[in-house]
CHARMM-style PDB file with segment names, atoms N, HN, CA, C and O in Angstrom:
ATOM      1  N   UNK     1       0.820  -1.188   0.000  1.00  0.00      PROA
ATOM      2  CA  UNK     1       0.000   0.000   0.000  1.00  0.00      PROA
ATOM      3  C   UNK     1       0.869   1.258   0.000  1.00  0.00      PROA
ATOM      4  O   UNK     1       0.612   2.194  -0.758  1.00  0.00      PROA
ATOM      5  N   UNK     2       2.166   1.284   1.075  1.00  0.00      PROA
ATOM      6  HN  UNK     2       2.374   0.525   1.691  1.00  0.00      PROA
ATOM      7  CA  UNK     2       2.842   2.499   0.557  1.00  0.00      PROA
ATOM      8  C   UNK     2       3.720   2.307  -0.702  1.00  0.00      PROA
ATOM      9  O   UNK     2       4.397   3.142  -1.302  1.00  0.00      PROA
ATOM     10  N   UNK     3       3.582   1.336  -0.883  1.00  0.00      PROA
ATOM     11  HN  UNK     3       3.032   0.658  -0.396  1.00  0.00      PROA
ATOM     12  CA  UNK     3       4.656   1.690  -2.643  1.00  0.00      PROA
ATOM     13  C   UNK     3       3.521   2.147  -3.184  1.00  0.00      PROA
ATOM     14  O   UNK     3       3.586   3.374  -3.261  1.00  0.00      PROA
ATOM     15  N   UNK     4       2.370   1.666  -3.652  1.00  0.00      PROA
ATOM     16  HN  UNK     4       2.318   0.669  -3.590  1.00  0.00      PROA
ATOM     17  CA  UNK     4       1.239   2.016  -4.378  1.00  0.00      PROA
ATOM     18  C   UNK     4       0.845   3.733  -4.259  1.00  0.00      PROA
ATOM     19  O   UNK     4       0.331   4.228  -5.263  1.00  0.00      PROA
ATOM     20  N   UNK     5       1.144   4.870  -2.732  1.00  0.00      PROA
ATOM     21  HN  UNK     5       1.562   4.469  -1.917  1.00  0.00      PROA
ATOM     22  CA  UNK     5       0.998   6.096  -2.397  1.00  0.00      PROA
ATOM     23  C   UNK     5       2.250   6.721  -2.921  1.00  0.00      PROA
ATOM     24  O   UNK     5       2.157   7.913  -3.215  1.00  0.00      PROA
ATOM     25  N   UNK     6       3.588   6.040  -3.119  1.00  0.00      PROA
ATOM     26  HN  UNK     6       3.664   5.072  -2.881  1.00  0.00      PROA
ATOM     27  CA  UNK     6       4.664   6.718  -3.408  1.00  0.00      PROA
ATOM     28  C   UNK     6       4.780   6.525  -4.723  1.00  0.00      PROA
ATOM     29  O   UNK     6       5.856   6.961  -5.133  1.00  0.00      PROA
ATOM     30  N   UNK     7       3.838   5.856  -5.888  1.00  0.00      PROA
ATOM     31  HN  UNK     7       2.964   5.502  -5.555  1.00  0.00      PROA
ATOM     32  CA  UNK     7       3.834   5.374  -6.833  1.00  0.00      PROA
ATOM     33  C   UNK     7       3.338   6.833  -7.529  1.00  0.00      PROA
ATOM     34  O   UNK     7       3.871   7.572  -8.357  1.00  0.00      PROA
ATOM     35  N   UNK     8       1.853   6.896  -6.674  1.00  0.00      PROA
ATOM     36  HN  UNK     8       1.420   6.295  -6.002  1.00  0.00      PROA
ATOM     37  CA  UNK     8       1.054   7.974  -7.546  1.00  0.00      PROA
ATOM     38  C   UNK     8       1.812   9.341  -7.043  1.00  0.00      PROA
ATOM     39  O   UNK     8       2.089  10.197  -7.883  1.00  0.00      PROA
ATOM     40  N   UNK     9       2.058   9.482  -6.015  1.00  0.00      PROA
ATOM     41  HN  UNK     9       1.832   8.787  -5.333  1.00  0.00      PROA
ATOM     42  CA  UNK     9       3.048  10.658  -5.757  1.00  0.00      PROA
ATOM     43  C   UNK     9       3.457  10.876  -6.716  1.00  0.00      PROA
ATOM     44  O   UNK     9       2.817  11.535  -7.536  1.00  0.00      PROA
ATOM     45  N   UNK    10       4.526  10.458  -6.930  1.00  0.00      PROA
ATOM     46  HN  UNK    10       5.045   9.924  -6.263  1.00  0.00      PROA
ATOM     47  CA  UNK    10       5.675  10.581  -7.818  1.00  0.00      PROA
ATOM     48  C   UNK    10       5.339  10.861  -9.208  1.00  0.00      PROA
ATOM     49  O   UNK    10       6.022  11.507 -10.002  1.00  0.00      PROA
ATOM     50  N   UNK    11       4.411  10.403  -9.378  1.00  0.00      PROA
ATOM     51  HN  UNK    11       3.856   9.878  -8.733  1.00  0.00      PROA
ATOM     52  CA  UNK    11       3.260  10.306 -10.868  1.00  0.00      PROA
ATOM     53  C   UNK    11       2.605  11.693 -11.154  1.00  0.00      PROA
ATOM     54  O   UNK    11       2.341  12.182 -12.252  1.00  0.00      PROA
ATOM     55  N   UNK    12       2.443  12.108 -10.152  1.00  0.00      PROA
ATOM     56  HN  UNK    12       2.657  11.710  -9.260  1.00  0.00      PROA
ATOM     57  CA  UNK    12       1.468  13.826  -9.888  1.00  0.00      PROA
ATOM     58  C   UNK    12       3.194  14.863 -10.040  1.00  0.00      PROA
ATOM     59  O   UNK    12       3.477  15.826 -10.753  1.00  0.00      PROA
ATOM     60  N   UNK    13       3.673  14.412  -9.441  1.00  0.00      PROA
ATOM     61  HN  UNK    13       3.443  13.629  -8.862  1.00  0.00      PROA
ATOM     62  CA  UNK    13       4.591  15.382  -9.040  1.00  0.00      PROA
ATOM     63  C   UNK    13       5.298  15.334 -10.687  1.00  0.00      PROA
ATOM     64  O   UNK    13       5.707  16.446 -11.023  1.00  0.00      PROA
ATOM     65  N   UNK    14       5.444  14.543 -11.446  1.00  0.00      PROA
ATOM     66  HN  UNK    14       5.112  13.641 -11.173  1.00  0.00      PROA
ATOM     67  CA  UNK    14       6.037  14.236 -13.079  1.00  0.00      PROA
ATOM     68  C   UNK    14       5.055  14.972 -13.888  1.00  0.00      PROA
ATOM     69  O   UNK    14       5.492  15.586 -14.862  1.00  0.00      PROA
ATOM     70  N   UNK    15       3.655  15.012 -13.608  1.00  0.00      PROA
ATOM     71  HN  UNK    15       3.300  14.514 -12.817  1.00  0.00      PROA
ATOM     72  CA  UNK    15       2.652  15.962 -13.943  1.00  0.00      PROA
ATOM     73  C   UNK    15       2.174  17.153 -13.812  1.00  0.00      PROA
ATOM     74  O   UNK    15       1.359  17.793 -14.477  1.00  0.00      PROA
ATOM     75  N   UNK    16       2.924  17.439 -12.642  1.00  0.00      PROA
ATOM     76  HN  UNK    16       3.587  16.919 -12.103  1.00  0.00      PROA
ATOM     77  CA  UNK    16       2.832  19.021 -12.258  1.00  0.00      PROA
ATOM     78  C   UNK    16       4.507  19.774 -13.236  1.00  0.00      PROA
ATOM     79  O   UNK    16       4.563  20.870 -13.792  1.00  0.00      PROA
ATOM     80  N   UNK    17       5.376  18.967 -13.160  1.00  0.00      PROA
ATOM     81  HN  UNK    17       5.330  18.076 -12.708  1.00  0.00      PROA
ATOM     82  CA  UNK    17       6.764  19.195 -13.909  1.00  0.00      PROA
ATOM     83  C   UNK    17       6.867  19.480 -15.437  1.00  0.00      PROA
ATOM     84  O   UNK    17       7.537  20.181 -16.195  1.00  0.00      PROA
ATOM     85  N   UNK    18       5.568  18.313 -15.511  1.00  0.00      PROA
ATOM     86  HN  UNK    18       5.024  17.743 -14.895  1.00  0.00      PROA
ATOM     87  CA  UNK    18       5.266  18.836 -17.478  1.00  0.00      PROA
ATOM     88  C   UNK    18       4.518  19.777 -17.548  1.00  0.00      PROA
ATOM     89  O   UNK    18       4.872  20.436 -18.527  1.00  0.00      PROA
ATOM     90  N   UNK    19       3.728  20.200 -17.098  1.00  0.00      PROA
ATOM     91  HN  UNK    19       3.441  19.665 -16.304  1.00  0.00      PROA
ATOM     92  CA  UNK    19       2.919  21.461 -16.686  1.00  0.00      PROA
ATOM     93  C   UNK    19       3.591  22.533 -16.646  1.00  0.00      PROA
ATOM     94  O   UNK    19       3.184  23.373 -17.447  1.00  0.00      PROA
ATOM     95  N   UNK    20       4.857  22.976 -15.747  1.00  0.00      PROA
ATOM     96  HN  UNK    20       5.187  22.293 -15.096  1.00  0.00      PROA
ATOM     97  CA  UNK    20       5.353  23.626 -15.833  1.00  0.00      PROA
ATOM     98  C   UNK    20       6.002  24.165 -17.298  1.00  0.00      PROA
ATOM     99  O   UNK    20       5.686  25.121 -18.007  1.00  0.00      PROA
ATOM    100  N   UNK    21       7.032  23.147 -17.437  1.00  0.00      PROA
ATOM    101  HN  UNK    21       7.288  22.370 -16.861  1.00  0.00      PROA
ATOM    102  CA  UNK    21       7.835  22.964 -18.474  1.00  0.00      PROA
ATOM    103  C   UNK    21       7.279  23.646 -19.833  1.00  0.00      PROA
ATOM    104  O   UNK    21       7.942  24.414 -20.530  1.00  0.00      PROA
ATOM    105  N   UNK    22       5.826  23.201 -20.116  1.00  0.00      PROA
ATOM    106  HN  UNK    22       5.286  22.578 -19.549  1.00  0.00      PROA
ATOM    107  CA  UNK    22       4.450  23.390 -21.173  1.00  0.00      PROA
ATOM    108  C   UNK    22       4.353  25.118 -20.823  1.00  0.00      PROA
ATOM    109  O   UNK    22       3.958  25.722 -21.819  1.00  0.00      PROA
ATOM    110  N   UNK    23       4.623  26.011 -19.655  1.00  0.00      PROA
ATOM    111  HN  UNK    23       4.945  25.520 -18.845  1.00  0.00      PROA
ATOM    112  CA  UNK    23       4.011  27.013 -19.163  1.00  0.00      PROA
ATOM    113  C   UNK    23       2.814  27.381 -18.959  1.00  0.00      PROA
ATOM    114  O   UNK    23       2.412  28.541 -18.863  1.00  0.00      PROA
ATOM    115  N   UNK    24       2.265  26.503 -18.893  1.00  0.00      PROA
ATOM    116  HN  UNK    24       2.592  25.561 -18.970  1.00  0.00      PROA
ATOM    117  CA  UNK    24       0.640  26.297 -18.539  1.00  0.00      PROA
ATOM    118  C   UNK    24       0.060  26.853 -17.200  1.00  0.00      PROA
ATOM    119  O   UNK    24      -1.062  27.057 -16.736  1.00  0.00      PROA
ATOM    120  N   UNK    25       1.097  26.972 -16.879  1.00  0.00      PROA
ATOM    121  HN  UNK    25       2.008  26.807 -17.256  1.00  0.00      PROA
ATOM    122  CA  UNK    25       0.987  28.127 -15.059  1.00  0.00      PROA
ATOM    123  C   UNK    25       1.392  29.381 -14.930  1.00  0.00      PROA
ATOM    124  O   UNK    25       1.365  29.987 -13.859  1.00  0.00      PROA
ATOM    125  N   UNK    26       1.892  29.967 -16.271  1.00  0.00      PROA
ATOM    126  HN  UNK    26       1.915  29.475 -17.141  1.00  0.00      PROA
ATOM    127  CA  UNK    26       2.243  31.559 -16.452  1.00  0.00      PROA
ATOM    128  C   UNK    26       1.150  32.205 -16.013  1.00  0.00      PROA
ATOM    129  O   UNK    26       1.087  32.816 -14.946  1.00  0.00      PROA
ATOM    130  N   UNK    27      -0.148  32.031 -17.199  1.00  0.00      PROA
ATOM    131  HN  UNK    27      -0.097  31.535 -18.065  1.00  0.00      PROA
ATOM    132  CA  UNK    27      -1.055  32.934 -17.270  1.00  0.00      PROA
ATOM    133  C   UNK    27      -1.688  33.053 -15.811  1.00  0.00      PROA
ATOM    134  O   UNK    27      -1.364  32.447 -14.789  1.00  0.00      PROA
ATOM    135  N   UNK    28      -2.809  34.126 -16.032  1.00  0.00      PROA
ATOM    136  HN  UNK    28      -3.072  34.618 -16.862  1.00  0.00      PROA
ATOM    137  CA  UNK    28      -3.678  33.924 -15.060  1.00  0.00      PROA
ATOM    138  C   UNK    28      -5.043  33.838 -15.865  1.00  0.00      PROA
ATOM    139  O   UNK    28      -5.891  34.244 -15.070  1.00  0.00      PROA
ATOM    140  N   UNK    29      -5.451  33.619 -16.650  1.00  0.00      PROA
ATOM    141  HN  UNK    29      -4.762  33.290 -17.296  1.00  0.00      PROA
ATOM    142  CA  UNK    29      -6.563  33.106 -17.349  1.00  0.00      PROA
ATOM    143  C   UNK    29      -7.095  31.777 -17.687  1.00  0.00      PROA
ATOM    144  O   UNK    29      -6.830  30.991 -18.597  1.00  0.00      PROA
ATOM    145  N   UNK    30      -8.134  31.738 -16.443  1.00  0.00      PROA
ATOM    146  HN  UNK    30      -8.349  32.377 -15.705  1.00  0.00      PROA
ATOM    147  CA  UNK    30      -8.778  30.610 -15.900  1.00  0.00      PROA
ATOM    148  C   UNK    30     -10.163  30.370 -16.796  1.00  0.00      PROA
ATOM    149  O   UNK    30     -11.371  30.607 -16.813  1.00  0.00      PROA
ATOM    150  N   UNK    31      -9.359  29.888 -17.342  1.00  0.00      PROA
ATOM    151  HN  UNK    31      -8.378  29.696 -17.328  1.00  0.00      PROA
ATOM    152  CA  UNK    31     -11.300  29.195 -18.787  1.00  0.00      PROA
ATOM    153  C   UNK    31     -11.254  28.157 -17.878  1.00  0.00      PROA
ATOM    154  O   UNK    31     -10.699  28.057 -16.784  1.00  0.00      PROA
ATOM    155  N   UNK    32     -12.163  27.153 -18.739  1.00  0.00      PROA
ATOM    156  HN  UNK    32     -12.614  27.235 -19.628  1.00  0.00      PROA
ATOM    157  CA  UNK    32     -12.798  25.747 -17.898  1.00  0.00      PROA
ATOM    158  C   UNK    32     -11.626  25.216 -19.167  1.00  0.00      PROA
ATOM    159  O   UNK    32     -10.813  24.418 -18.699  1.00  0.00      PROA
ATOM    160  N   UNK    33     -11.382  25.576 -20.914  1.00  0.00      PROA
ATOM    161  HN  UNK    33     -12.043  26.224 -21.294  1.00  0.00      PROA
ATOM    162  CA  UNK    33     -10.347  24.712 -21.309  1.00  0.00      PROA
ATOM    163  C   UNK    33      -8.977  24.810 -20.723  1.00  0.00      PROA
ATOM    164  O   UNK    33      -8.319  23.771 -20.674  1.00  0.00      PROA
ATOM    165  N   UNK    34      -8.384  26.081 -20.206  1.00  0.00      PROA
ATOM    166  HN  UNK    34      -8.918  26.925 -20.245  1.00  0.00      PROA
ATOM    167  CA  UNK    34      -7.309  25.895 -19.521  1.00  0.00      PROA
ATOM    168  C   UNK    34      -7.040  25.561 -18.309  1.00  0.00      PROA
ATOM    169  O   UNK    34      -5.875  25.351 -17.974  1.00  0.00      PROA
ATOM    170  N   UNK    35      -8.246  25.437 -17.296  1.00  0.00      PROA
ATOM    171  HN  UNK    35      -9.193  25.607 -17.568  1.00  0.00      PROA
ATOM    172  CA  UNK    35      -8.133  24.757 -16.230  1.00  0.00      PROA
ATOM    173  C   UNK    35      -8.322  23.014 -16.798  1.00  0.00      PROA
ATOM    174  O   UNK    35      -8.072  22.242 -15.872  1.00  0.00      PROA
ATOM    175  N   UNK    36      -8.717  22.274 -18.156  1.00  0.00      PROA
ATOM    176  HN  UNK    36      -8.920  22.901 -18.908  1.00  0.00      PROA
ATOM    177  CA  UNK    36      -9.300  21.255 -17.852  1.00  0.00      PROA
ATOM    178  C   UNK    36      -7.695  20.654 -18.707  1.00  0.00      PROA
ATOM    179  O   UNK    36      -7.112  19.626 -18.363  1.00  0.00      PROA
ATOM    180  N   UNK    37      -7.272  21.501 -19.745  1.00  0.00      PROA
ATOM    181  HN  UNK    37      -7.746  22.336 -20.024  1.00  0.00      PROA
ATOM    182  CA  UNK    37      -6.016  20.967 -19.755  1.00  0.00      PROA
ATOM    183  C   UNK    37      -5.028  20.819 -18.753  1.00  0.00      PROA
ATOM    184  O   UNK    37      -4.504  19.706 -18.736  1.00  0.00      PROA
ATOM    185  N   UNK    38      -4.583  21.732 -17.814  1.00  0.00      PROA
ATOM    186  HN  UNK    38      -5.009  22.637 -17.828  1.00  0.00      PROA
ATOM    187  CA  UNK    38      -3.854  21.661 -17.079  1.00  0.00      PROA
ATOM    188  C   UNK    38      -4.100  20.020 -16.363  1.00  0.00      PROA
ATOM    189  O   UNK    38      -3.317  19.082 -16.215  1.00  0.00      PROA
ATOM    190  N   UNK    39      -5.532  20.190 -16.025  1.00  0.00      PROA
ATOM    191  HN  UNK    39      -6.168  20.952 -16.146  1.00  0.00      PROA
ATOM    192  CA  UNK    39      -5.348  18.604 -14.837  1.00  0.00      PROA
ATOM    193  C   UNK    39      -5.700  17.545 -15.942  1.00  0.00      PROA
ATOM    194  O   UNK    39      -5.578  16.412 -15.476  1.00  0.00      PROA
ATOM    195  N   UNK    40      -5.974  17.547 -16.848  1.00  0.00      PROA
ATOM    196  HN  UNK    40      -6.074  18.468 -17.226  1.00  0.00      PROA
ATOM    197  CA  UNK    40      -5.229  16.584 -17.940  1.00  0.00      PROA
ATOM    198  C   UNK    40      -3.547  16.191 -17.931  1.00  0.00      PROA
ATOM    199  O   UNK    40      -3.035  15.109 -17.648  1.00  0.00      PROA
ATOM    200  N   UNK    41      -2.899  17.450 -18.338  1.00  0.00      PROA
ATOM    201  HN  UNK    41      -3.316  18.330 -18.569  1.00  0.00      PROA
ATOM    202  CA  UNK    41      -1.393  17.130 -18.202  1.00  0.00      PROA
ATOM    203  C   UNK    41      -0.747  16.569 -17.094  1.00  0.00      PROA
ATOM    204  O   UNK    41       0.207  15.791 -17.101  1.00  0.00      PROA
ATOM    205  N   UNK    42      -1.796  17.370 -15.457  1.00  0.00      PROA
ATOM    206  HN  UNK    42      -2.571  18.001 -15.452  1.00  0.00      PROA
ATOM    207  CA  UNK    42      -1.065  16.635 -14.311  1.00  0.00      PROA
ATOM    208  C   UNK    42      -1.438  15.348 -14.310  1.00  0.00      PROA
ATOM    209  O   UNK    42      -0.492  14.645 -13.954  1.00  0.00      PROA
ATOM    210  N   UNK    43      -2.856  14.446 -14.668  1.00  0.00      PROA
ATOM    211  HN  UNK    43      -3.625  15.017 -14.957  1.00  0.00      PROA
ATOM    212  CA  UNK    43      -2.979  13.247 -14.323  1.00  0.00      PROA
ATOM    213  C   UNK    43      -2.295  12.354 -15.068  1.00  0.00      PROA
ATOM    214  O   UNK    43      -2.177  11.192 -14.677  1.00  0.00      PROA
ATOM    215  N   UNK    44      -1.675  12.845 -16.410  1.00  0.00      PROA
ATOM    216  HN  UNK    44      -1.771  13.788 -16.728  1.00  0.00      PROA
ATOM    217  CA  UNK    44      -1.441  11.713 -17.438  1.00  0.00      PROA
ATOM    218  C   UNK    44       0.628  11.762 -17.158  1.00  0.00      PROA
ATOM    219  O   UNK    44       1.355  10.810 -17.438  1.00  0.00      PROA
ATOM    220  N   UNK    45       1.007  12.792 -16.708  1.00  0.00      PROA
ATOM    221  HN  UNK    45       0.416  13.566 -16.481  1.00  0.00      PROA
ATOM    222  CA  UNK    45       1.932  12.187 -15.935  1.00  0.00      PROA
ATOM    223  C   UNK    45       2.889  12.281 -17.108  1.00  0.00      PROA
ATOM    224  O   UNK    45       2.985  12.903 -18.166  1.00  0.00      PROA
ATOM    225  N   UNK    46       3.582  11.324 -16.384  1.00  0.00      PROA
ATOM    226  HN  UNK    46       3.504  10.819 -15.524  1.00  0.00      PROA
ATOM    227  CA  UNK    46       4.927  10.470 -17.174  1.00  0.00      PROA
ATOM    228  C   UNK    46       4.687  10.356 -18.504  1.00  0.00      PROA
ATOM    229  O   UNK    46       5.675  10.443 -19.232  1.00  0.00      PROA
ATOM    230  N   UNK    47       3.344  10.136 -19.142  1.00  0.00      PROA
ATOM    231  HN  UNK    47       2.541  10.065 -18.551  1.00  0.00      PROA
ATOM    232  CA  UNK    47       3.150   9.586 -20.607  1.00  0.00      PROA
ATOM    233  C   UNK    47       2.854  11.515 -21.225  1.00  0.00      PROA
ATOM    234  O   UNK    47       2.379  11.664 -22.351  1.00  0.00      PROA
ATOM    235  N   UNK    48       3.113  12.487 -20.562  1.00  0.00      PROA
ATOM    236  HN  UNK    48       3.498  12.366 -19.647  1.00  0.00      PROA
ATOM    237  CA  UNK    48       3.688  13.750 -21.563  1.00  0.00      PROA
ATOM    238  C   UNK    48       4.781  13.268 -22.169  1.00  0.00      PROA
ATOM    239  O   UNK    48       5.022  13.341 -23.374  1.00  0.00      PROA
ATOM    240  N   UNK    49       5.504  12.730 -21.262  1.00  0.00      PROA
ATOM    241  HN  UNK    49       5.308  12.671 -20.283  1.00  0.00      PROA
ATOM    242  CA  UNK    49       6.807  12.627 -21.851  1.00  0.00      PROA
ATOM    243  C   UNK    49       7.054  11.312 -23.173  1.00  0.00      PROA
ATOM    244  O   UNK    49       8.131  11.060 -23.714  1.00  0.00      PROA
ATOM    245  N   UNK    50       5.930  10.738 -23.404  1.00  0.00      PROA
ATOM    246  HN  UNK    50       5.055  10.943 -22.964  1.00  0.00      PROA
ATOM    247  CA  UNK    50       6.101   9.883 -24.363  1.00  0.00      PROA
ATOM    248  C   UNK    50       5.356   9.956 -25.564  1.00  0.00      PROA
ATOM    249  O   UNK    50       5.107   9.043 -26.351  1.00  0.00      PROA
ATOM    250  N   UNK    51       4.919  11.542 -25.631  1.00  0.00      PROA
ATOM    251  HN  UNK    51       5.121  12.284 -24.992  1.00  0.00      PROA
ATOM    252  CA  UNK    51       3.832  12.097 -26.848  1.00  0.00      PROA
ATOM    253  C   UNK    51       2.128  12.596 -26.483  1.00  0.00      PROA
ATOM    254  O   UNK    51       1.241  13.092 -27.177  1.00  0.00      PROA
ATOM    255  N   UNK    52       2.192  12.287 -25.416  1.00  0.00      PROA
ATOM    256  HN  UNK    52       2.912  11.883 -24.852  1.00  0.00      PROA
ATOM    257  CA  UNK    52       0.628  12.164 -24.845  1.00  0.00      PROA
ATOM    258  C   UNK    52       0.344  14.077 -24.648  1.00  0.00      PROA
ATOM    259  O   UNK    52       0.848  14.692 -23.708  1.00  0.00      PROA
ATOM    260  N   UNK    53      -0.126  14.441 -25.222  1.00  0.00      PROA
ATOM    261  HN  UNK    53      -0.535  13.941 -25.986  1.00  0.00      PROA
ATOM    262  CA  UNK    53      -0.392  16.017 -25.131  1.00  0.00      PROA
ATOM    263  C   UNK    53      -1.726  16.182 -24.992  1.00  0.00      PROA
ATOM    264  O   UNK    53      -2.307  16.230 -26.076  1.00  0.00      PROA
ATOM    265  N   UNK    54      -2.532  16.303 -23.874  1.00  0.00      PROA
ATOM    266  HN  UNK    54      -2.060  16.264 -22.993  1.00  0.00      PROA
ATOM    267  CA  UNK    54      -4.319  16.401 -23.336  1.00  0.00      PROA
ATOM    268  C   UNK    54      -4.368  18.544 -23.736  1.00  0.00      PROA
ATOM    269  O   UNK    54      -3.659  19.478 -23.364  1.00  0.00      PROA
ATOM    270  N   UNK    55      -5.726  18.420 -24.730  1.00  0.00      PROA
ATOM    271  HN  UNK    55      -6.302  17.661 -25.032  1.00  0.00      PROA
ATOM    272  CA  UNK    55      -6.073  19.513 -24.693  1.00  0.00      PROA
ATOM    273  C   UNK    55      -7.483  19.698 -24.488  1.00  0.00      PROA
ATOM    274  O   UNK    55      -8.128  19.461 -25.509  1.00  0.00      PROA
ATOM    275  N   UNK    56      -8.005  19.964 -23.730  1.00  0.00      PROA
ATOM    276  HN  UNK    56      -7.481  20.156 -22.901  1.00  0.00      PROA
ATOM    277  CA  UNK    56      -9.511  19.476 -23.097  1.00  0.00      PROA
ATOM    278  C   UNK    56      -9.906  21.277 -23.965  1.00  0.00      PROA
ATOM    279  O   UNK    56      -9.178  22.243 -24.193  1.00  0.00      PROA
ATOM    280  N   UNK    57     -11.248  21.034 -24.201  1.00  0.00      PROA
ATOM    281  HN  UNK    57     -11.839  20.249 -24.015  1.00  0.00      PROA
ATOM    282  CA  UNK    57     -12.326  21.856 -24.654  1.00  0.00      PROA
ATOM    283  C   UNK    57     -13.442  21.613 -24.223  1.00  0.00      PROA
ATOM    284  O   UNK    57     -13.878  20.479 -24.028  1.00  0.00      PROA
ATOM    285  N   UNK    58     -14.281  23.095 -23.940  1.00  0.00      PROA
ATOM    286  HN  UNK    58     -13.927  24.016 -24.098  1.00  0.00      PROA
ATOM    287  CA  UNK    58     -15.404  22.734 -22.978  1.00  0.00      PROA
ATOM    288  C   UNK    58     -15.764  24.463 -23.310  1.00  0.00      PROA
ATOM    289  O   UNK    58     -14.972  25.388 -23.494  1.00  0.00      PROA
ATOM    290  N   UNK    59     -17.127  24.460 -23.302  1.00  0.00      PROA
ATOM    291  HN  UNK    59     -17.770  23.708 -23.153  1.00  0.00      PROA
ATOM    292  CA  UNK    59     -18.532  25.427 -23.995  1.00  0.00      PROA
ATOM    293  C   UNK    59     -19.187  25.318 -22.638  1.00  0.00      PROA
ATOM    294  O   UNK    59     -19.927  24.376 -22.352  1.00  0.00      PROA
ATOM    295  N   UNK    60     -18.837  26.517 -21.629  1.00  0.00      PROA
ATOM    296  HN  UNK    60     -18.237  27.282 -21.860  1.00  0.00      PROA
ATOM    297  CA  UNK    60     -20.286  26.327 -20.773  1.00  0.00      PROA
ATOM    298  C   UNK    60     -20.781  27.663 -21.194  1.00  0.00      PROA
ATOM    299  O   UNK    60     -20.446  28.757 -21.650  1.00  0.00      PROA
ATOM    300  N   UNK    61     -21.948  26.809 -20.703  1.00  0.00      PROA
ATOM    301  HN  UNK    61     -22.220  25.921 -20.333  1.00  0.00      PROA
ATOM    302  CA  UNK    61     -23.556  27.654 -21.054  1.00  0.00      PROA
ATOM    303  C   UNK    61     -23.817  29.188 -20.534  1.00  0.00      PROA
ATOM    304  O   UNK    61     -23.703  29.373 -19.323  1.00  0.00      PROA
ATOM    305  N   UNK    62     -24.168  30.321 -21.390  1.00  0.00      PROA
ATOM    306  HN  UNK    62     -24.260  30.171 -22.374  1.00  0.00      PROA
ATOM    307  CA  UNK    62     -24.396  31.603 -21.068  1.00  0.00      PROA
ATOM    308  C   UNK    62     -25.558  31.443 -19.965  1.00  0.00      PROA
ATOM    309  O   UNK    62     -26.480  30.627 -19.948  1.00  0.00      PROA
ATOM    310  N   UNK    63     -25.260  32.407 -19.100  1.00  0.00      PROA
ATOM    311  HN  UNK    63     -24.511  33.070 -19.114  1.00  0.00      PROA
ATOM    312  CA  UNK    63     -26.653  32.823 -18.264  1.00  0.00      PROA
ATOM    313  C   UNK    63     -27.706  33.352 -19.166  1.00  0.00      PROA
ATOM    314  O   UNK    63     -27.476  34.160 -20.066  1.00  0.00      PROA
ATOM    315  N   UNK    64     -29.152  32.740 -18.816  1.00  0.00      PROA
ATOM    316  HN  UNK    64     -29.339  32.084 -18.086  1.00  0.00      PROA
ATOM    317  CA  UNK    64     -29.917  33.160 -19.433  1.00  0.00      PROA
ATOM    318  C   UNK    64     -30.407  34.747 -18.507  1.00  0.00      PROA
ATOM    319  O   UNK    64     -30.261  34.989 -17.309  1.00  0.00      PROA
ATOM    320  N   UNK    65     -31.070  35.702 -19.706  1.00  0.00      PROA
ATOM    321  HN  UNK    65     -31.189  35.505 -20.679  1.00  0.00      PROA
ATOM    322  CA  UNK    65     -31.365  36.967 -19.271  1.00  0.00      PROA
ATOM    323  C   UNK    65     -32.661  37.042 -18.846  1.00  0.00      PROA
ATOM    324  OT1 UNK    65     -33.110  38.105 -18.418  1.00  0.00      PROA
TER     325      UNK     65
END
């Protein structure tokens, strides 16, 4: 069970590193696609580094008047 916690650790922390690297944490412009890429890139980890590039898109809905 703790190899399995130091597993995904290590996995997040390789995902927050490609994140960086990408500059995906410069801006301060928080859409729902640049917040949904970002935790794309952190969950998929290690496999940035093997071509895996997550670009999430997402349309939310206007307030109605």
């Amino acid at each position: 069970m703790r190899l399995a916690a130091v597993i995904v650790v290590a996995w997040l922390i390789i995902g927050v590193v490609a994140t960086v690297q990408r500059g995906y944490l410069k801006s301060n412009n928080a859409t729902c696609a640049r917040t949904g890429t970002v935790a794309g890139t952190i969950v998929v980890g290690p496999l940035n580094y093997v071509g895996v590039n997550p670009k999430i898109t997402c349309h939310v809905p206007k307030p109605s008047t």
